[in-house]
N, C-alpha and C positions, 0 to 999 in steps of 0.2 A: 276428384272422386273422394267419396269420404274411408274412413279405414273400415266403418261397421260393412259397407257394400262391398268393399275390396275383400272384407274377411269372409261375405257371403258366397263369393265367384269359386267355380271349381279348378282342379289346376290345370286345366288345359284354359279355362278361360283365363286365369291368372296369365299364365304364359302371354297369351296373345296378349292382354291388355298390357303385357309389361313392353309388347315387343309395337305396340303402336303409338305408348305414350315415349319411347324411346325416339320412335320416329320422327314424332311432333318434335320434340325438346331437337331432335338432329336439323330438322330444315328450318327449326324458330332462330338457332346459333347462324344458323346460314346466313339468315334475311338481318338478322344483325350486324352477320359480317360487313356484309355486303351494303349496309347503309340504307336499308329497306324498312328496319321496323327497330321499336327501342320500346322492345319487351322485356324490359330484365322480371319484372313484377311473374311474368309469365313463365321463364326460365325456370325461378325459382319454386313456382308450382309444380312444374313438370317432376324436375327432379327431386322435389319433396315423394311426391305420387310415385316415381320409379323404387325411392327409399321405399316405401308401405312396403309397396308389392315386393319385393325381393323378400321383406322382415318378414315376413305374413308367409312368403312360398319358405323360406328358410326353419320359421316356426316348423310348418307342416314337415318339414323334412326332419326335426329332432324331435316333433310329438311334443311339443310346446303349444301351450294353448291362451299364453298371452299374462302377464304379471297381474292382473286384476283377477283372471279364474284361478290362477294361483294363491292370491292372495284371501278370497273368500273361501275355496277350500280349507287352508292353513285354518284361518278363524272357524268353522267348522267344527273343526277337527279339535282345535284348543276344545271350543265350549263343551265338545262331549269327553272331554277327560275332564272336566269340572266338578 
């Protein structure tokens, strides 16, 4: 899932998408274990995709809105003391 769509979801959908892609990435280690599948490429999605969504519900919880809206603010802000 990409981060612009992760940033769109509300936080109850946040939640669940956190708690399904959790689920995937639990039964993908499984089938690894187990000598079924040899998805590392896959793992490594998953848990990139759980990293967003936690940054993303964690932003929302300190009223952070991401170093780019930050950053064009700041500039902004420079050009009108100019």
């Amino acid at each position: 899932m990409e981060l612009a769509k992760i940033r769109s979801l509300s936080d109850v959908e946040l939640a669940h998408q956190e708690k399904v892609t959790a689920e995937q990435l639990f039964r993908l280690r499984f089938q690894v274990a187990l000598g079924q599948n040899d998805g590392v490429k896959k793992i490594r999605l998953l848990r990139r995709e759980i990293a967003q969504i936690k940054t993303v519900a964690r932003e929302r919880q300190l009223g952070i809105h991401g170093a780019a809206q930050d950053a064009a603010a700041a500039g902004a802000r420079k050009g009108m003391r100019s």
